[in-house]
ZAVORO-98422 format. One record per atom (N, C-alpha, C): residue in one letter; x, y, z. Coordinates in steps of 0.02 Angstrom, whole numbers, plus 32768, in hexadecimal, padded with zeros to 4 digits. Atoms other than C-alpha are relative to their C-alpha. Example, Ala and Ser with C-alpha at 12.3 -4.5 7.8 and 13.67 -1.06 7.14 Angstrom:
A802D7FC58000;A82677F1F8186;A802D803C8000;S7FD67FC57FFD;S82AC7FCB8165;S7FD980378025;
! end
This chain:
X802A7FC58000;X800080008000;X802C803E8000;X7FE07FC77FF6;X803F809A7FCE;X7FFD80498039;X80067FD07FB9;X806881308055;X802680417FD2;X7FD47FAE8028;X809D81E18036;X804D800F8016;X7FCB800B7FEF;X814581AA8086;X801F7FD97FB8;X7FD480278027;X8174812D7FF8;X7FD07FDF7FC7;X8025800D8034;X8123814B7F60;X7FE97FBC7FCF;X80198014801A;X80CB80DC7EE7;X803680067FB5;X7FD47FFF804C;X813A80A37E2C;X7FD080407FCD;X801A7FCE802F;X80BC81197DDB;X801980427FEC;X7FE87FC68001;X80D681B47E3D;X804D80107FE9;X7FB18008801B;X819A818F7E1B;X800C800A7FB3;X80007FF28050;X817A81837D6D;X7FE480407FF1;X802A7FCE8014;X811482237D5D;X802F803B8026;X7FD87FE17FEE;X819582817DC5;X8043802A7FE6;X7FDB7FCE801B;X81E4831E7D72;X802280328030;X7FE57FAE7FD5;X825983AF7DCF;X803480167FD9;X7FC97FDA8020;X82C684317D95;X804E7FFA802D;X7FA680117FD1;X8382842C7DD5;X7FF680408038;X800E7FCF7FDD;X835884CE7E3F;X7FDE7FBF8034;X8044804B7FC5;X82D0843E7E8E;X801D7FD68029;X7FDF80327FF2;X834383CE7E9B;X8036801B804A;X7FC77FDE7FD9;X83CA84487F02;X7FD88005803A;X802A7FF87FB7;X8335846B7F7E;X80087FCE801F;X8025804A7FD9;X82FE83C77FA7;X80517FE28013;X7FB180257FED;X83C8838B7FB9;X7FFD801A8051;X7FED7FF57FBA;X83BD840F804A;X7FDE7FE1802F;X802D80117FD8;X832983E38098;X80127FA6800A;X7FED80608000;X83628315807C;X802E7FFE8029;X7FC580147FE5;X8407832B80D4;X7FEC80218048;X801D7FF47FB6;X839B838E816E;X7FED7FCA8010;X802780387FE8;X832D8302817D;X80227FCA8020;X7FC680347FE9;X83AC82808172;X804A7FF88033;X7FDC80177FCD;X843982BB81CB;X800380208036;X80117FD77FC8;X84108358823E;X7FC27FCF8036;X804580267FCF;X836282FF8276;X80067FB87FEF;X7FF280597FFC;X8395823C8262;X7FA87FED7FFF;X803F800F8011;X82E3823E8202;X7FCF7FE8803B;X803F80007FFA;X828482648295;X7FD3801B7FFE;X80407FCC8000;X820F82E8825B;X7FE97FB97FC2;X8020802E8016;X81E4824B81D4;X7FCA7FBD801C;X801B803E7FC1;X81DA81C48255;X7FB5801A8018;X80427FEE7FE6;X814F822D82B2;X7FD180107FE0;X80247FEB8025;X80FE82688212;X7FDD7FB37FDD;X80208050800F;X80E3819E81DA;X7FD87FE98047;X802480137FD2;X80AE817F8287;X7FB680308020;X803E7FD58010;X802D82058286;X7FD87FF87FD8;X8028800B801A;X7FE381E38205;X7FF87FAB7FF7;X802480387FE7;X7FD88123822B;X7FCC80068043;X802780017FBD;X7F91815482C7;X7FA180217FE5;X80447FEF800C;X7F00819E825D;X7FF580467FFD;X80057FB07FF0;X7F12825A8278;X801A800B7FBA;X7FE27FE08044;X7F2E82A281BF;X7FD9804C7FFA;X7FFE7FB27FF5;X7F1F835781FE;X8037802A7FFF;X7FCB7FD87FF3;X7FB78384824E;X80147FD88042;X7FD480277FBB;X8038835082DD;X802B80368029;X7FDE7FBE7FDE;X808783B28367;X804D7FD48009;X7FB880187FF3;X8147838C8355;X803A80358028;X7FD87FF87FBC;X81D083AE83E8;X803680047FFB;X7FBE7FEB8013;X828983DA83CA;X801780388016;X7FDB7FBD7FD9;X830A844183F6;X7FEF803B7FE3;X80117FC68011;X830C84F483C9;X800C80037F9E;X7FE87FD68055;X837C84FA8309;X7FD57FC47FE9;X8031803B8031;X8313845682D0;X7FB680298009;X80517FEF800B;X826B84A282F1;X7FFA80467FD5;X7FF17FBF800D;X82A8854C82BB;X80107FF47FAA;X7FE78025803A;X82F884E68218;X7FA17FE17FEF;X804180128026;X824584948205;X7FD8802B7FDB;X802F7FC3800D;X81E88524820A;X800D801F7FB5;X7FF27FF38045;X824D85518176;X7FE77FE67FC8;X800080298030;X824B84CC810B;X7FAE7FDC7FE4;X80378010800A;X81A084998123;X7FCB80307FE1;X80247FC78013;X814C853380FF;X8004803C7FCA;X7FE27FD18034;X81B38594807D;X7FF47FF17FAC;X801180118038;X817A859D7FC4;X80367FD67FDB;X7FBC80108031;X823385767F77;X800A7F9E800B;X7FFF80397FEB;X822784DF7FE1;X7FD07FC87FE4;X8029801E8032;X818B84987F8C;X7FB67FC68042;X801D80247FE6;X8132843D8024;X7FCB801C8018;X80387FE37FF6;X80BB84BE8050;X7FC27FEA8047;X802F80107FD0;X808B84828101;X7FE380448034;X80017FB77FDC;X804784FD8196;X80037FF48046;X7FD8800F7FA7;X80AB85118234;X7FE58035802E;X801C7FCB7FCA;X8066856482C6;X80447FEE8040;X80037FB38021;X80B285CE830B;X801B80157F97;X7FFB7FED8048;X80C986278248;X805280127FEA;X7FA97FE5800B;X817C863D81EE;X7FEC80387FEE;X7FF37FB68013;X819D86E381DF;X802A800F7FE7;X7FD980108021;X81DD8700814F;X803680468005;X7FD27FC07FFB;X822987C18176;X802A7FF2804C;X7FDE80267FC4;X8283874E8215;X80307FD37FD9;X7FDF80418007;X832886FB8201;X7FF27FC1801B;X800E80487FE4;X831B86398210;X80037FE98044;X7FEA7FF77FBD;X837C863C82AD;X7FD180248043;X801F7FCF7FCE;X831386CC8310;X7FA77FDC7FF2;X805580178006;X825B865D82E1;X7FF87FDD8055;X80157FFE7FCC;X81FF863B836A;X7FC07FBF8021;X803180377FEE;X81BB85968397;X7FEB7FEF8048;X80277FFA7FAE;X815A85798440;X80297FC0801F;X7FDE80227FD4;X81C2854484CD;X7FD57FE08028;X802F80247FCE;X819484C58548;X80207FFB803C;X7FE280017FBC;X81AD84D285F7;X7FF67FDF802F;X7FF580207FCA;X817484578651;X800B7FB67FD1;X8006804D800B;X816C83848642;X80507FF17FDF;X7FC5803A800F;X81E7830485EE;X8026803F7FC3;X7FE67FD8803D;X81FC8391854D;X801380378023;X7FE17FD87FF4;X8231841185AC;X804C802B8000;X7FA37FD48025;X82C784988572;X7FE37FF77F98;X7FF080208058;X8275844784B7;X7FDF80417FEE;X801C7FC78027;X821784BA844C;X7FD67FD07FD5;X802280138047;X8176847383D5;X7FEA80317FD5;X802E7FE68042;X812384A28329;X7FBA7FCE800E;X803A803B8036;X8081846082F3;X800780177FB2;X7FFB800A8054;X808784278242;X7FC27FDF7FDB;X8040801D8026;X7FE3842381E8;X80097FF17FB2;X7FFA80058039;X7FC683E2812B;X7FAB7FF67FF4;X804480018010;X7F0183EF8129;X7FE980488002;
! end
């Protein structure tokens, strides 16, 4: 059964990008993979097995959520999700502002919510 993690031979075959496309998605591939050791993926497959295909509240340090916020939400980037709090785009990457948590087991972390509905 196909998932929006690991496409279908179709979509593969029907899959066009420009080399500009290509340069994005390298960055965003080598975040995923080696800054976040694919777990903003992990929780995004387990979210939506769990049945919720709204949105997920994900937990990380400060430059990964600050780095999400980016990548997830920016036109150049192409994924077009919507992070609360909002990137601001007249805000360097660095100075964004994701909601700290101060008490329980996540505490010192910082989340986003990441909707796609």
């Amino acid at each position: 059964m196909p998932t929006c993690i690991l496409p279908t031979k179709t979509a593969i075959a029907n899959y066009a990008v420009t080399p500009v496309q290509l340069k994005l998605d390298a960055v965003v591939e080598t975040f995923l993979t080696v800054t976040n050791n694919y777990k903003f993926l992990l929780q995004l497959m387990s979210t939506l097995r769990a049945g919720d295909y709204t949105y997920m509240v994900y937990v990380d340090d400060l430059a990964t959520c600050q780095l999400l916020m980016l990548y997830l939400t920016q036109p150049q980037y192409g994924y077009s999700y919507t992070v609360t709090p909002n990137y601001n785009t007249s805000v360097a990457t660095n100075l964004q502002a994701p909601t700290p948590i101060s008490d329980g087991i996540n505490a010192g972390k910082y989340s986003i919510t990441v909707a796609w509905a």
